[in-house]
C-alpha positions in Angstrom: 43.5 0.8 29.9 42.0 3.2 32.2 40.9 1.8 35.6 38.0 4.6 36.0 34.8 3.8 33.4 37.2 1.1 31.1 38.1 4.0 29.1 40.8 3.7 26.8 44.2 5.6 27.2 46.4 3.8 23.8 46.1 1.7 21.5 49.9 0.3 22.0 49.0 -1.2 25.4 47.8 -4.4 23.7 49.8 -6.6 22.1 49.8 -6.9 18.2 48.8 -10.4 18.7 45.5 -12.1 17.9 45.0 -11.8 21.6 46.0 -8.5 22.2 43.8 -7.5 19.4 40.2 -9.2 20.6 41.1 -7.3 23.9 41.3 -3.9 22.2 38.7 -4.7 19.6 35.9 -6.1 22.7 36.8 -2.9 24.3 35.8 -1.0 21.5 32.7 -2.9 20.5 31.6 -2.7 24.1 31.9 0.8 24.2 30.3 0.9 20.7 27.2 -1.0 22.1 26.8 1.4 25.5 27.1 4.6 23.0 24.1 3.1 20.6 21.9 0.9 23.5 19.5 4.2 24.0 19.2 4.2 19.7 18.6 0.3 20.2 16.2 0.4 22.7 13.9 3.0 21.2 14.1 1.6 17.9 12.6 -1.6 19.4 9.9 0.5 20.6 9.4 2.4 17.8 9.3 -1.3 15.8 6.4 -2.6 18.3 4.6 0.6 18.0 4.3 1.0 14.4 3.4 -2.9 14.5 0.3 -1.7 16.8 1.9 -3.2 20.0 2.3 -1.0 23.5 5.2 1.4 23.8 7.0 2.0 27.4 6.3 5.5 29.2 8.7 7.1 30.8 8.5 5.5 34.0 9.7 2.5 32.5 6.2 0.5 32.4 4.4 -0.9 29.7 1.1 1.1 28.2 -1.4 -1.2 28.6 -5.4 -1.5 27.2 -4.5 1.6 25.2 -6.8 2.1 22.0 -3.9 2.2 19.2 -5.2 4.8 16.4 -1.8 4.1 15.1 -1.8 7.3 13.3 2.1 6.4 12.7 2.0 3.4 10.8 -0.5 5.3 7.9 2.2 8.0 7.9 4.8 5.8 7.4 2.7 4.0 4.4 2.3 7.3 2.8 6.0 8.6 3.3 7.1 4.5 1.7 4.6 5.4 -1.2 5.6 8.9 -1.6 9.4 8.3 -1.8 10.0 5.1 -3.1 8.4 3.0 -6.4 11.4 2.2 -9.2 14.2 1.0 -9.0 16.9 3.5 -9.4 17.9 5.4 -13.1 21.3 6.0 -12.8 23.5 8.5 -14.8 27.0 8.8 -15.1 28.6 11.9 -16.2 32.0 13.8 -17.0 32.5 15.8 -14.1 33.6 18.8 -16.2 31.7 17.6 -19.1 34.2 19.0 -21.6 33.3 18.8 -25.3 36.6 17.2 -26.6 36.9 14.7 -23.9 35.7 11.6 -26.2 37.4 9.4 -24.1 35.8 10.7 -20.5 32.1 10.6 -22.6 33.5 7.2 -23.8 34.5 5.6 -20.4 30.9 7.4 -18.7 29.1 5.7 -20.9 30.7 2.6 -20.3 30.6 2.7 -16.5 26.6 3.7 -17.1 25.5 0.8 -19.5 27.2 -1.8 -16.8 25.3 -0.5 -13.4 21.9 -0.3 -16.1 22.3 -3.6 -16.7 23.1 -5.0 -13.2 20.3 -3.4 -12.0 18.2 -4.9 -14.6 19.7 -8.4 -13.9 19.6 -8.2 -10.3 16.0 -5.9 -9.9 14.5 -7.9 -7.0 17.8 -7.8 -4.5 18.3 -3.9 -5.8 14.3 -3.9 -4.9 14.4 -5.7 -1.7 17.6 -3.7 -0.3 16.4 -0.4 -1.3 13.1 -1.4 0.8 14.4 -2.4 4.1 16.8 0.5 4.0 14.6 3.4 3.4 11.3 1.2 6.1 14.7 1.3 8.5 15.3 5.1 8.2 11.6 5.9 8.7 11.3 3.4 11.6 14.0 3.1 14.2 16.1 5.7 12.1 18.9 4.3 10.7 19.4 2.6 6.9 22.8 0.3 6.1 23.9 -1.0 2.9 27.2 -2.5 2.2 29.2 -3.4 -0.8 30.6 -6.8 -1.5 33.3 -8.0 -4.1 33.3 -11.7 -4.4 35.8 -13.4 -7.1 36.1 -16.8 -7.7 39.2 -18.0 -9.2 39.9 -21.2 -11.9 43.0 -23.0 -13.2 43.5 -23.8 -17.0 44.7 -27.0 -18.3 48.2 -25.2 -17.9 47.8 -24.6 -14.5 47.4 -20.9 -14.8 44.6 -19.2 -12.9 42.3 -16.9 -14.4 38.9 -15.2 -13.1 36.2 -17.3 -13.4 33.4 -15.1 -11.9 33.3 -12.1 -10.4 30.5 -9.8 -8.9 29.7 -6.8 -6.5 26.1 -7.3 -4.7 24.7 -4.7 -2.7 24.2 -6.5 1.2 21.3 -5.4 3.5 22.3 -4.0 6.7 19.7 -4.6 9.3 19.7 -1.9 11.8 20.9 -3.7 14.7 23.7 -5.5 13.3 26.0 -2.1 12.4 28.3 -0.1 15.2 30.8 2.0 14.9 33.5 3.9 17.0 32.6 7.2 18.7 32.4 10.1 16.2 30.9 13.6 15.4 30.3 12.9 11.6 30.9 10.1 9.4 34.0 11.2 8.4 35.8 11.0 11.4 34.5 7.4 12.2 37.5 5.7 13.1 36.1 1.7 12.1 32.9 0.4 11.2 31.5 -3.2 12.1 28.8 -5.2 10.3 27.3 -8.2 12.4 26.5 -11.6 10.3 25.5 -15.2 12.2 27.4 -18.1 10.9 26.7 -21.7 10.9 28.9 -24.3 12.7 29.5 -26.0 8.9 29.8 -23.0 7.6 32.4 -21.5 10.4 34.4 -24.6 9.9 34.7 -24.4 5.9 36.4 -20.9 6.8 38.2 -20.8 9.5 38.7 -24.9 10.5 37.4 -27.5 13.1 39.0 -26.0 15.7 37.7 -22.5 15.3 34.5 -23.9 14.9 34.2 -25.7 18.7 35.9 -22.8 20.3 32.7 -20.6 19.1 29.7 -20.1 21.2 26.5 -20.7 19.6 23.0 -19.5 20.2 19.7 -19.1 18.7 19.2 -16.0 16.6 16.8 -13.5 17.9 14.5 -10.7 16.2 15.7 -8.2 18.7 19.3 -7.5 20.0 19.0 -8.8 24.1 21.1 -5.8 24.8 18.1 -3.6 23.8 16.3 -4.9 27.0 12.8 -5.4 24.9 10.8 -8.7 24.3 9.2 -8.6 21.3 6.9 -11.3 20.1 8.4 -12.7 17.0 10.5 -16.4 18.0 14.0 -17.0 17.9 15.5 -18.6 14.4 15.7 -22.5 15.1 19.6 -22.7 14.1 22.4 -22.4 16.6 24.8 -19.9 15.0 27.7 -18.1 15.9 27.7 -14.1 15.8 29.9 -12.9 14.1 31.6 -9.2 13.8 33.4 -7.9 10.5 35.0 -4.8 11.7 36.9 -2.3 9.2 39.6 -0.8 10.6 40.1 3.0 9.1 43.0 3.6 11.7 45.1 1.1 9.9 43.2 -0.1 7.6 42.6 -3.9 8.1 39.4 -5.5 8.0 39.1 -8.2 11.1 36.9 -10.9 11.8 36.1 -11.0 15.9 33.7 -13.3 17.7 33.1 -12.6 21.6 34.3 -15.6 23.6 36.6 -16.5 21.6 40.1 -15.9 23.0 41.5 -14.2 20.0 40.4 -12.7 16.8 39.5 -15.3 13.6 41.3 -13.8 10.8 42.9 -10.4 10.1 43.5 -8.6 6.6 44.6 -5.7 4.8 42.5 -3.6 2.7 41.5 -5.6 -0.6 39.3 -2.9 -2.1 41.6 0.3 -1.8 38.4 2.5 -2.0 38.4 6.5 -1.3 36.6 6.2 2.0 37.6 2.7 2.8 34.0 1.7 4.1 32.0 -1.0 1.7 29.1 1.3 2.9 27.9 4.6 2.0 27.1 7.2 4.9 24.6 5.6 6.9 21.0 6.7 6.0 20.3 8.6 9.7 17.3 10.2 10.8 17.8 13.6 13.2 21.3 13.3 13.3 23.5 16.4 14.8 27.4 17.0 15.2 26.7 16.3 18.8 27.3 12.5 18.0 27.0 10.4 15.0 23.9 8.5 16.5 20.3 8.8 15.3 16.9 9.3 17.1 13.3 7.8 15.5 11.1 10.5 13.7 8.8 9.1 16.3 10.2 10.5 19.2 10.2 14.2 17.5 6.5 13.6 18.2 5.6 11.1 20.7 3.7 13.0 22.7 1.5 13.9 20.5 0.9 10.1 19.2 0.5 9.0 22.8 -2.3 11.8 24.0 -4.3 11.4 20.7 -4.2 7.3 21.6 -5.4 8.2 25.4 -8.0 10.5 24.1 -9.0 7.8 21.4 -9.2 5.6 24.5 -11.7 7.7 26.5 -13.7 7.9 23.4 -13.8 4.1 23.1 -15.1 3.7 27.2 -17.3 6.3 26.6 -18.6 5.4 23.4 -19.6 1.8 25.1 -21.3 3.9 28.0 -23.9 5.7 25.3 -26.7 2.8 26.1 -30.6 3.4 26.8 -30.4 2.1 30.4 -32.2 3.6 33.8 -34.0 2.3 36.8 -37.2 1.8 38.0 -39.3 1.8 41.4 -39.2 -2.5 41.7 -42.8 -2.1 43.1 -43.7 -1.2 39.7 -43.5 -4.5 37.7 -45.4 -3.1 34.5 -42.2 -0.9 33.7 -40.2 -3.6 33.6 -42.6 -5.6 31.3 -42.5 -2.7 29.3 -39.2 -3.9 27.8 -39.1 -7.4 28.0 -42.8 -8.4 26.4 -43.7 -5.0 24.6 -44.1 -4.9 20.9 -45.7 -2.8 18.5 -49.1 -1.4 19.4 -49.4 -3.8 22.7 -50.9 -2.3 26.0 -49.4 -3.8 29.2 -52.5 -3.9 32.3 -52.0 -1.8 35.6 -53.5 -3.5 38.5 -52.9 -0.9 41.3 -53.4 1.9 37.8 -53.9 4.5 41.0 -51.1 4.0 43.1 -49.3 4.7 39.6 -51.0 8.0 39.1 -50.1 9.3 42.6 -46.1 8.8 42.0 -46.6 10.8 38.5 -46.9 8.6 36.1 -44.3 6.6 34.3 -41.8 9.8 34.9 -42.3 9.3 38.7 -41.3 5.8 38.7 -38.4 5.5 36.1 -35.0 7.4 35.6 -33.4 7.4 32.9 -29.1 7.1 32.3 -28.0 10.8 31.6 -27.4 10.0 28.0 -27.2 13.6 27.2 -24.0 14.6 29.1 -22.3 11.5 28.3 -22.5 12.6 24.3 -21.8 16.3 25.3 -18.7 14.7 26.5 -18.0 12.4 23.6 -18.7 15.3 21.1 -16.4 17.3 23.1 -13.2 14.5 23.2 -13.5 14.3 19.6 -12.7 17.8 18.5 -9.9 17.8 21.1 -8.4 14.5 19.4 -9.1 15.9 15.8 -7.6 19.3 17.1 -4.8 17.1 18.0 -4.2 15.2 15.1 -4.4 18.5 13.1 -1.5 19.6 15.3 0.4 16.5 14.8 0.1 16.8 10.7 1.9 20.4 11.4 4.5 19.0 13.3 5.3 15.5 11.0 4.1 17.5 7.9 1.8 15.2 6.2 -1.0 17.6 5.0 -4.5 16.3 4.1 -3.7 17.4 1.0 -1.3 14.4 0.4 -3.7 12.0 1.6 -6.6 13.0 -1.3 -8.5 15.1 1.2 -9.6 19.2 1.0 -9.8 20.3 4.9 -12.2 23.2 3.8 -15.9 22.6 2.2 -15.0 25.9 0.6 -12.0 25.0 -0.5 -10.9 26.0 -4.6 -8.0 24.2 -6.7 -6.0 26.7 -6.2 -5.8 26.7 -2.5 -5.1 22.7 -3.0 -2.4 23.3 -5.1 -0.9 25.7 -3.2 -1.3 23.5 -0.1 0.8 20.5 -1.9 3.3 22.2 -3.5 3.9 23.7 0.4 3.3 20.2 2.2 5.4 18.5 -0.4 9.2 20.2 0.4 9.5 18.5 3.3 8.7 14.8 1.2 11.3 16.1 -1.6 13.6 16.8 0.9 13.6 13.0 2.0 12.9 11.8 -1.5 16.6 14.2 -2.5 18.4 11.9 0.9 17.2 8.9 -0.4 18.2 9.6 -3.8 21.7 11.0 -2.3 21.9 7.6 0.1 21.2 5.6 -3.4 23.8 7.6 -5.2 26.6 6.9 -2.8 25.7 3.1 -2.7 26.4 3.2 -6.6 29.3 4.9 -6.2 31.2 2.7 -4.2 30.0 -0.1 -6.2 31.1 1.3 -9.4 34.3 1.8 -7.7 34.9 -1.9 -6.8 34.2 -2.7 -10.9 36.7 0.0 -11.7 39.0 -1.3 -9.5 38.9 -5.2 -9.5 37.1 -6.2 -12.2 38.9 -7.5 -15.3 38.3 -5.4 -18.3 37.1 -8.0 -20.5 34.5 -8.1 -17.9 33.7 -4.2 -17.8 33.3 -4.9 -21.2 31.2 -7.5 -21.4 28.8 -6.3 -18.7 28.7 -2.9 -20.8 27.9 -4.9 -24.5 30.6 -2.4 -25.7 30.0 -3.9 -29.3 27.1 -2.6 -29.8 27.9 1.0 -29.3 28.8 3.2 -32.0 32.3 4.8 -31.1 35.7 4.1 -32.3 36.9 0.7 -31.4 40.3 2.7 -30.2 38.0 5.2 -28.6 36.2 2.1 -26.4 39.3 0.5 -25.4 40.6 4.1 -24.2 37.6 4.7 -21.9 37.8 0.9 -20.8 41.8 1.6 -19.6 40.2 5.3 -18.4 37.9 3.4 -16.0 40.6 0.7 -14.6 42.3 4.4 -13.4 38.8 5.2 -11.7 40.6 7.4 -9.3 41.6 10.4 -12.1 38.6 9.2 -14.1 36.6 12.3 -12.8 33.3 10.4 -13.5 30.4 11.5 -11.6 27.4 9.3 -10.8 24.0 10.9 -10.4 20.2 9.4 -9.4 17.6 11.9 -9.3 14.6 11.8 -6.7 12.2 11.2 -9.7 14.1 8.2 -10.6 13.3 6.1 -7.6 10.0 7.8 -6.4 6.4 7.1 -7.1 5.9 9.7 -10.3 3.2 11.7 -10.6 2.2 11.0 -14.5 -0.4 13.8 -14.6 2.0 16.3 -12.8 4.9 15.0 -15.7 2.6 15.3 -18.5 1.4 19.1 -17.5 5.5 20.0 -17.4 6.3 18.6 -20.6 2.8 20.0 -22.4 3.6 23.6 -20.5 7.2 23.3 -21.7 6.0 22.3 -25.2 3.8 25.5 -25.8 6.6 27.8 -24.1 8.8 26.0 -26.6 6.7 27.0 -29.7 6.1 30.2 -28.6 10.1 31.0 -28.5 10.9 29.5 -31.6 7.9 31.4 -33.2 9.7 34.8 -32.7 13.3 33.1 -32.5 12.9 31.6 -36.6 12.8 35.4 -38.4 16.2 36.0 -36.4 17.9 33.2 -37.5 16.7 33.5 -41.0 18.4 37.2 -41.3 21.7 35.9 -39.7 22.6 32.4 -39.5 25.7 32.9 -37.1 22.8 33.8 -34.2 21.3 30.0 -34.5 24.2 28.9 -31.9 23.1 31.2 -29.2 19.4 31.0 -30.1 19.9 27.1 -29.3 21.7 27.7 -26.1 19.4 30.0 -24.9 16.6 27.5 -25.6 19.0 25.0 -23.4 19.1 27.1 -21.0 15.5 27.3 -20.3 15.0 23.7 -20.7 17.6 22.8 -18.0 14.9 24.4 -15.2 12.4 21.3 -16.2 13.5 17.6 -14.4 14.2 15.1 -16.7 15.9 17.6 -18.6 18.5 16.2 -19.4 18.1 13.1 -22.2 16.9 16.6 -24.8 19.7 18.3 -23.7 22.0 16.0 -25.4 20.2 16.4 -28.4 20.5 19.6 -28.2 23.9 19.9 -27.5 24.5 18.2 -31.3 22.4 20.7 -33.1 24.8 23.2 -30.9 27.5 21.9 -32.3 25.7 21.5 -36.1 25.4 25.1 -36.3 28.3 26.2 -35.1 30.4 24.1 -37.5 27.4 25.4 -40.2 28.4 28.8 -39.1 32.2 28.0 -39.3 32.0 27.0 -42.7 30.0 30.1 -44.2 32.4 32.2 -42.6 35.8 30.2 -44.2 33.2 30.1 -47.6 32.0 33.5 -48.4 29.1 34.0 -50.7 29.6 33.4 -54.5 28.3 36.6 -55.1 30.9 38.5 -53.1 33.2 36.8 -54.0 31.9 37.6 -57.6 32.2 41.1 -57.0 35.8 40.7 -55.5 37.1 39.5 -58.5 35.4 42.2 -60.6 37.1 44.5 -58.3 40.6 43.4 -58.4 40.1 43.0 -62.1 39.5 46.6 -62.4 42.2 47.6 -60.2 44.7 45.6 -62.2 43.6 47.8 -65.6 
């Protein structure tokens, strides 16, 4: 190891002993912690900000007696709402999609029918994960889901083992509790580790009594130490034991390491075998660049602007409490002061000396009132600055008013609306099509681990293959297909619309516009296909080829795709079967020839 900044120069300076190895691997996690502790620390921040608490400036101290208009927690309701409401829809398809592979259609199916279902069964954790990932990316930037096979294994009365259970849930990844080793991109991150906090009982069971005393245990807090920020939430009441699970891409071992201890708990070889050896997808990131695989908060592409319209809401708030009816008054003149402590309606207050008050003018000579009038010139003036501001702020996050319900214009037609939200809405499908890709490769890797590890009288009975209408043969061909996921070729698809809030009235006026285009094209299409049945094949696929521009396109599809293949075996036939009448005509021919 290096002597200058604890760099290190190769891996075969430690040992390949459990010691050597917690040396190498709490060199790397430490330098895994100092490359992430900036991420950490604003993500705290960004945490206790959207929460309504203060945020640090940048010399390091705490904003204090700061009017919070907390403009960033509505955005990040509406961005939740906008991008997230169902659970996931997901598809599985032939990557080629070739019309004789039975067996590909077979084993897709297959594979499609068993994620269905689990998600069905399992809707609240799907629900729950889905949640905290996508509030993570939005928030401190960064979403984590991880993959887990767990198998439990029972013994027959002959002694023979056999698998009793076997599932793959989908793990929630709190933001904090995920490093990884210095990289540019995903794909060159060298190991991944996923923090979890262990019981004493529970670290015992696993790895003995001895392991279990050696461990250091501590109360569990809301917010990693290291990120140097106190928030206000108490520690867990249970003394546990953090624990790292790091997967080693370099040699592919997965190792369980606990700092303190002398040497690491347990080390094994990859059990899952997948294609990009991670349990996890690639992580969910906000503003990520090939600088370095780290994110930064969406919050700090605009702070500024959050923290000058909360210091101008702040000055509107002191002001606002300075707009009072108040003044001063010659103390020599205690009628004025009567004036507003015993006056009501229609009551006259006596003057004594009524002629010393005449010479000084009057009421006006011996009051003075509080110069209300600049004070509101000055509040009216704040205000448009702040609403300039927050207009500026809805350019630069790009939530429109339009998304919020609102027309910014009292002139302003249904067109111009329209207009406006299909505009302010690319940026929301752009984060509704990386949630839906995030989702995607989550399912992907899980579908892998049932490929790969689960028995296939499982598959099959997760998938209820008897109640699907293929060949028997056919089934237990895509079943063997799907144990050999790796030249499967199956591709697994979830759109946006699948897991985002859908706009019924926007889906209806597709389907009712696609509708009457549909009517008018088979109006004119019918004559043609009447004079020559062999054109009703490429009518069809040119009507399929229009439809596939609409989302959600593709349940009719199939459909069509059997009235493809109808006509074209329709069209097949008439041409091996010519017309009696030709035919007919043939034969008078030929007899004629032949006398």
């Amino acid at each position: 190891m290096s002597e200058t900044g604890g760099s290190i120069d190769s891996r075969a300076e430690f040992k390949p002993t459990p010691a050597g190895q917690y040396k190498y691997w709490d060199a790397e996690l430490t330098a895994s912690k100092k490359m992430l502790s900036g991420f950490h620390r604003q993500g705290a921040e960004v945490v206790r900000r959207y929460l309504g608490g203060n945020i640090r400036r940048q010399d390091d101290a705490l904003q204090s007696n700061v009017f919070h208009l907390n403009l960033y927690h509505s955005n990040i309701i509406t961005l939740k709402s906008l991008m997230y409401g169902n659970l996931p829809s997901v598809t599985v398809m032939r990557t080629n999609n070739d019309a004789k592979d039975d067996v590909g259609r077979v084993a897709a199916n297959i594979l499609q029918r068993v994620l269905t279902n689990d998600i069905q069964c399992n809707g609240e954790e799907y629900d729950t994960v889905l949640a905290a990932d996508l509030e993570d990316r939005l928030i401190p930037g960064l979403g984590c889901s991880k993959v887990r096979y767990d198998v439990t294994i029972g013994t027959d009365e002959l002694g023979q083992e056999f698998v009793e259970k076997e599932s793959a849930p989908v793990e929630y990844v709190h933001w904090q509790d995920v490093c990884w080793g210095w990289s540019r991109t995903f794909k060159d991150i060298p190991w991944m580790g996923f923090r979890s906090y262990m019981k004493k009982d529970e670290v015992e069971e696993r790895w003995g009594e001895k392991v279990a005393k050696a461990l250091e245990y501590k109360k569990q807090q809301a917010t990693d130490p290291e990120a140097a920020i106190e928030m206000e939430e108490d520690d867990g009441p249970w003394q546990v034991a953090e624990i790292w699970e790091i997967w080693d891409k370099t040699k592919r071992q997965i190792v369980w390491y606990s700092k303190g201890y002398s040497k690491v708990l347990e080390t094994k070889d990859d059990f899952l075998d997948l294609r990009g050896f991670f349990p996890c997808p690639p992580l969910f990131l906000a503003n990520c660049t090939t600088t370095l695989y780290v994110p930064r908060s969406d919050f700090h592409m605009a702070q500024d602007l959050y923290n000058e319209i909360d210091r101008l809401q702040t000055r509107i708030s002191i002001i606002t409490e300075a707009v009072k009816v108040v003044g001063v008054y010659d103390a020599g003149s205690e009628e004025v002061g009567r004036m507003f402590d015993e006056g009501m309606d229609n009551d006259l207050i006596p003057v004594e000396k009524w002629a010393m008050l005449s010479e000084k003018g009057g009421l006006e000579g011996v009051i003075d009132w509080f110069p209300i009038a600049d004070v509101v010139n000055s509040l009216i003036k704040l205000r448009e600055v702040r609403d300039e501001t927050i207009g500026l702020l809805q350019q630069v996050t790009g939530m429109s008013d339009i998304m919020r319900g609102e027309l910014s214009g009292q002139y302003e037609g249904v067109g111009q609306s329209q207009m406006k939200a299909k505009f302010g809405s690319v940026r929301i499908q752009a984060l509704q099509d990386e949630f839906a890709g995030f989702v995607t490769n989550m399912m992907q890797v899980k579908a892998e681990i049932i490929c790969k590890h689960f028995d296939i009288e499982n598959i099959a009975r997760r998938a209820n293959v008897e109640s699907m209408n293929d060949d028997p043969e056919l089934i237990m061909a895509g079943l063997e297909l799907l144990k050999n996921y790796d030249e499967a070729s199956l591709r697994i698809d979830i759109k946006p619309d699948s897991v985002a809030m859908v706009d019924f009235s926007q889906k209806q006026a597709e389907r009712t516009q696609f509708l009457d285009t549909f009517a008018k094209y088979m109006q004119m299409a019918t004559p043609m296909m009447e004079a020559d049945k062999e054109s009703t094949p490429f009518i069809l696929q040119m009507l399929q080829w229009g439809l596939a521009g609409f989302k959600g396109s593709k349940d009719i599809e199939g459909v069509l795709d059997k009235a493809i293949a109808g006509a074209e075996q329709r069209a097949a036939n008439q041409q091996e079967q010519p017309d009696p009448e030709q035919m007919a005509a043939q034969m008078e021919q030929q007899k004629m020839q032949m006398d």
